[in-house]
C-alpha positions as CSV (number, residue, x, y, z in Angstrom):
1,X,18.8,-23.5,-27.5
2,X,17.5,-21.3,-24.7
3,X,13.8,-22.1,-23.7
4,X,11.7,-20.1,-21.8
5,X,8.0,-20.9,-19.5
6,X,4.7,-20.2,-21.8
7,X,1.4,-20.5,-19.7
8,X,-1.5,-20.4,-21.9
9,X,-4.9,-19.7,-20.0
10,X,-8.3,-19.3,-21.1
11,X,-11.4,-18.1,-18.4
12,X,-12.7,-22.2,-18.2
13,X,-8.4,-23.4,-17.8
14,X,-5.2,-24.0,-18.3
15,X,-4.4,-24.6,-21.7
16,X,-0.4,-24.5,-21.8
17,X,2.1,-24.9,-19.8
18,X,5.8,-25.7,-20.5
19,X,9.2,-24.5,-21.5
20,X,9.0,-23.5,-25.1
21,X,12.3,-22.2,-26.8
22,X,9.9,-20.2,-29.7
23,X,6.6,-19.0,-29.8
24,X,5.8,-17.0,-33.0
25,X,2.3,-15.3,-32.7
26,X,0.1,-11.8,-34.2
27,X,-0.3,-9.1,-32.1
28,X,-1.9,-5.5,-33.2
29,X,1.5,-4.5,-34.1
30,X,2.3,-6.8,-37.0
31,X,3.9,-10.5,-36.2
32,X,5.5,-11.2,-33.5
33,X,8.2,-14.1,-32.3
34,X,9.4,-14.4,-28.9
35,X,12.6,-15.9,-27.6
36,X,14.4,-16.4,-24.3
37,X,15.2,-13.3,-22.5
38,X,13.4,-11.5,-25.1
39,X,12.5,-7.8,-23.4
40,X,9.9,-7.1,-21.4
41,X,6.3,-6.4,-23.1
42,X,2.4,-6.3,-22.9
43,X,0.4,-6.2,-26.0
44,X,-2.8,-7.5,-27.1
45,X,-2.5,-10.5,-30.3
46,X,-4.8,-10.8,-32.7
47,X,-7.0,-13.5,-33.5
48,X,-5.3,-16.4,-35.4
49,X,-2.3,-19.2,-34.6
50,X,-0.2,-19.1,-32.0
51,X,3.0,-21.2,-33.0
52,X,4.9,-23.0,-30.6
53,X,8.2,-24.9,-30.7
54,X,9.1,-26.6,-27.9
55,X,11.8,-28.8,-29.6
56,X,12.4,-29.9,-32.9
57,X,9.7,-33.0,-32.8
58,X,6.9,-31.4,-30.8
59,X,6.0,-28.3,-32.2
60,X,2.2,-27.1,-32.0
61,X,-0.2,-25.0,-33.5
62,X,-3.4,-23.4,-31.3
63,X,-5.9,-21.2,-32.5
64,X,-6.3,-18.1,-30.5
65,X,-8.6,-15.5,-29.7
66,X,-8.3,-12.1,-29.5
67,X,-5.8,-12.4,-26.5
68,X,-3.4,-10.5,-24.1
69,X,0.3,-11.4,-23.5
70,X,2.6,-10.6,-21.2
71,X,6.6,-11.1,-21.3
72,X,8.5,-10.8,-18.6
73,X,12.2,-12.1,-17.4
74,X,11.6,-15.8,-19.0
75,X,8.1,-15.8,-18.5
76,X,5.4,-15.5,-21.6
77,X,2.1,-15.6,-20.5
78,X,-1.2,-15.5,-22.8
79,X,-4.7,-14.6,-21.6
80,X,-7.7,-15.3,-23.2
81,X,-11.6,-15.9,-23.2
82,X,-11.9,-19.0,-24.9
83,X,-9.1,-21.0,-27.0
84,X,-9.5,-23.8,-29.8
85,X,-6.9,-25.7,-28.4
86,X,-7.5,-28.4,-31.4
87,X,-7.4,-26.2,-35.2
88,X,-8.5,-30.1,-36.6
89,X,-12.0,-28.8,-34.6
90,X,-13.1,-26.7,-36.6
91,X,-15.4,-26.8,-39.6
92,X,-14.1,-25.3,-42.5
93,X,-18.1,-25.1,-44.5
94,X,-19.3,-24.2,-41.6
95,X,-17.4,-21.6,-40.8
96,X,-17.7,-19.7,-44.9
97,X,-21.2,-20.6,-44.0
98,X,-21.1,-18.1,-40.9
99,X,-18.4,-15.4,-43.0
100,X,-21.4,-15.4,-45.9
101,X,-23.6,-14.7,-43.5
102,X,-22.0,-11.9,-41.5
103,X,-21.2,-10.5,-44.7
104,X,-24.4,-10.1,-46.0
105,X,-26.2,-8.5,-42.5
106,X,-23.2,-6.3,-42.4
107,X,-24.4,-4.9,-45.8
108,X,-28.3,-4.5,-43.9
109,X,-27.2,-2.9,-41.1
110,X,-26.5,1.3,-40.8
111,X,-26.5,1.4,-37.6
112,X,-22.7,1.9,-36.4
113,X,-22.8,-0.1,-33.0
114,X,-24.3,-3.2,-34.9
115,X,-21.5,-2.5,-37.7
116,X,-18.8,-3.0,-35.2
117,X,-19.9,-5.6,-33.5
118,X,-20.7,-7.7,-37.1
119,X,-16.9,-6.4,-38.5
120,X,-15.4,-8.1,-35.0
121,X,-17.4,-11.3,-35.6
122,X,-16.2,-11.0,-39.4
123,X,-12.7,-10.7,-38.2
124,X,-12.8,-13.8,-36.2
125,X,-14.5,-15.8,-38.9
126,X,-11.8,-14.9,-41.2
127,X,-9.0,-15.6,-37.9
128,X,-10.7,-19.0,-38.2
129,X,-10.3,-19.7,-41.9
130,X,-6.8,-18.8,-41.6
131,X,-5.7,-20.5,-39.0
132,X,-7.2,-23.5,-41.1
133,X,-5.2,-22.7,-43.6
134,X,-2.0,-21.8,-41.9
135,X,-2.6,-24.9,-40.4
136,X,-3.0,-27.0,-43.5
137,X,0.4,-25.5,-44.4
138,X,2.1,-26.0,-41.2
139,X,1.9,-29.9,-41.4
140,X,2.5,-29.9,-45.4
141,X,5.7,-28.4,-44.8
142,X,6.2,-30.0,-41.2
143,X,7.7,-26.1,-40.5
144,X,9.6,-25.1,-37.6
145,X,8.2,-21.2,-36.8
Protein backbone atom coordinates (compact mmCIF):
# COMPACT_ATOMS: atom_id res chain seq x y z
CA UNK A 1 0.00 0.00 0.00
CA UNK A 2 1.03 3.61 -0.79
CA UNK A 3 2.30 5.49 2.38
CA UNK A 4 2.64 8.93 2.66
CA UNK A 5 4.89 11.58 5.46
CA UNK A 6 2.63 12.63 8.61
CA UNK A 7 4.45 15.29 10.88
CA UNK A 8 2.60 15.85 13.99
CA UNK A 9 3.70 19.07 15.93
CA UNK A 10 2.51 20.64 18.92
CA UNK A 11 4.01 24.56 20.20
CA UNK A 12 6.55 22.44 23.05
CA UNK A 13 7.59 19.58 19.85
CA UNK A 14 7.60 17.15 17.59
CA UNK A 15 5.21 14.69 18.22
CA UNK A 16 5.13 12.50 14.83
CA UNK A 17 6.95 11.91 12.26
CA UNK A 18 6.92 8.96 9.75
CA UNK A 19 5.40 7.52 6.66
CA UNK A 20 1.93 6.46 7.49
CA UNK A 21 -0.27 4.78 4.70
CA UNK A 22 -3.77 5.98 6.69
CA UNK A 23 -4.59 8.53 8.93
CA UNK A 24 -8.37 8.75 9.76
CA UNK A 25 -9.15 11.96 11.79
CA UNK A 26 -12.38 14.78 12.62
CA UNK A 27 -12.26 17.90 11.03
CA UNK A 28 -15.25 20.67 11.10
CA UNK A 29 -16.52 19.11 8.11
CA UNK A 30 -17.53 15.65 9.39
CA UNK A 31 -14.72 12.63 9.43
CA UNK A 32 -12.10 12.63 7.54
CA UNK A 33 -9.43 9.81 6.16
CA UNK A 34 -6.43 10.61 4.31
CA UNK A 35 -4.47 8.48 1.83
CA UNK A 36 -1.50 8.84 -0.49
CA UNK A 37 -1.83 11.36 -3.03
CA UNK A 38 -5.06 12.27 -1.50
CA UNK A 39 -5.85 16.12 -2.93
CA UNK A 40 -4.60 19.04 -1.72
CA UNK A 41 -6.43 20.63 1.57
CA UNK A 42 -6.39 22.85 4.74
CA UNK A 43 -8.95 22.52 7.29
CA UNK A 44 -9.11 22.79 10.97
CA UNK A 45 -9.97 18.97 13.00
CA UNK A 46 -11.79 18.89 15.77
CA UNK A 47 -10.94 17.83 19.11
CA UNK A 48 -10.74 13.95 19.52
CA UNK A 49 -8.45 10.83 17.97
CA UNK A 50 -6.40 11.09 15.42
CA UNK A 51 -5.93 7.37 13.94
CA UNK A 52 -2.94 6.36 12.39
CA UNK A 53 -1.87 3.23 10.55
CA UNK A 54 1.43 2.93 9.66
CA UNK A 55 1.29 -0.87 8.91
CA UNK A 56 -0.73 -3.59 9.88
CA UNK A 57 1.16 -4.18 13.55
CA UNK A 58 1.79 -0.56 14.50
CA UNK A 59 -1.14 1.32 14.36
CA UNK A 60 -1.70 4.25 16.95
CA UNK A 61 -4.16 6.28 18.53
CA UNK A 62 -3.32 10.24 19.75
CA UNK A 63 -5.59 12.45 21.33
CA UNK A 64 -5.82 15.75 19.60
CA UNK A 65 -6.72 19.21 20.18
CA UNK A 66 -8.51 21.45 18.27
CA UNK A 67 -5.79 21.36 15.46
CA UNK A 68 -4.99 22.56 11.81
CA UNK A 69 -3.96 20.22 8.89
CA UNK A 70 -2.48 20.62 5.95
CA UNK A 71 -2.23 18.06 2.81
CA UNK A 72 -0.19 18.60 0.26
CA UNK A 73 1.56 16.32 -2.64
CA UNK A 74 2.40 13.30 0.07
CA UNK A 75 2.76 15.48 2.77
CA UNK A 76 0.09 15.62 5.83
CA UNK A 77 0.97 17.88 8.41
CA UNK A 78 -0.93 18.56 11.79
CA UNK A 79 -0.58 21.70 13.93
CA UNK A 80 -1.53 22.05 17.29
CA UNK A 81 -1.17 23.75 20.85
CA UNK A 82 -0.80 20.95 23.06
CA UNK A 83 -1.33 17.07 22.21
CA UNK A 84 -1.89 13.97 24.60
CA UNK A 85 0.32 11.94 22.92
CA UNK A 86 -0.54 8.98 25.53
CA UNK A 87 -4.94 8.56 25.56
CA UNK A 88 -3.82 5.81 28.72
CA UNK A 89 -2.95 9.57 30.42
CA UNK A 90 -5.84 10.56 31.01
CA UNK A 91 -8.18 10.30 33.95
CA UNK A 92 -11.41 9.22 33.08
CA UNK A 93 -13.19 10.50 36.91
CA UNK A 94 -11.37 13.21 36.65
CA UNK A 95 -12.24 14.34 33.66
CA UNK A 96 -16.65 13.74 34.37
CA UNK A 97 -15.46 15.51 37.42
CA UNK A 98 -14.43 18.63 35.25
CA UNK A 99 -17.65 18.00 32.46
CA UNK A 100 -20.06 18.18 35.83
CA UNK A 101 -18.54 21.07 36.68
CA UNK A 102 -18.50 23.03 33.43
CA UNK A 103 -21.92 22.02 33.14
CA UNK A 104 -23.23 23.36 36.04
CA UNK A 105 -21.31 27.14 35.76
CA UNK A 106 -22.47 27.09 32.30
CA UNK A 107 -26.08 27.02 33.66
CA UNK A 108 -24.82 30.35 36.20
CA UNK A 109 -23.41 32.21 33.70
CA UNK A 110 -25.61 34.88 31.13
CA UNK A 111 -23.05 36.46 30.13
CA UNK A 112 -22.38 35.32 26.35
CA UNK A 113 -18.40 35.77 26.28
CA UNK A 114 -18.24 33.54 29.52
CA UNK A 115 -20.91 31.08 27.67
CA UNK A 116 -18.43 30.51 24.87
CA UNK A 117 -15.62 30.17 26.41
CA UNK A 118 -17.30 27.39 29.10
CA UNK A 119 -19.15 25.54 25.82
CA UNK A 120 -15.32 25.34 24.22
CA UNK A 121 -13.93 23.90 27.51
CA UNK A 122 -17.22 21.64 27.55
CA UNK A 123 -16.42 20.44 24.08
CA UNK A 124 -12.96 19.44 24.87
CA UNK A 125 -14.08 17.66 28.09
CA UNK A 126 -16.34 15.62 26.09
CA UNK A 127 -13.32 15.32 23.08
CA UNK A 128 -11.54 13.74 26.11
CA UNK A 129 -14.15 11.22 27.26
CA UNK A 130 -14.47 10.09 23.73
CA UNK A 131 -11.31 9.67 22.80
CA UNK A 132 -11.26 7.41 26.04
CA UNK A 133 -13.78 5.60 24.81
CA UNK A 134 -12.89 5.34 21.16
CA UNK A 135 -9.85 4.25 22.63
CA UNK A 136 -11.13 1.53 24.78
CA UNK A 137 -12.78 0.23 21.54
CA UNK A 138 -9.86 0.58 19.34
CA UNK A 139 -7.70 -2.00 21.34
CA UNK A 140 -10.94 -4.33 22.08
CA UNK A 141 -11.30 -4.78 18.55
CA UNK A 142 -7.48 -4.41 17.67
CA UNK A 143 -9.19 -2.20 14.44
CA UNK A 144 -7.34 -1.07 11.58
CA UNK A 145 -8.98 2.64 10.74
Amino acid sequence: MASFQLIIVSIENLIFSDMVYKVTISSTDGELTILARHAPLITITKPGIIYINSNKFNNRCIYLPESILEVQSNNVLIIADSIINNINNLNEKEIIKDKIKIESLLKEHNNTNQQIKLSLELSKTLAKLQAIKDSKLFKLNNKTY
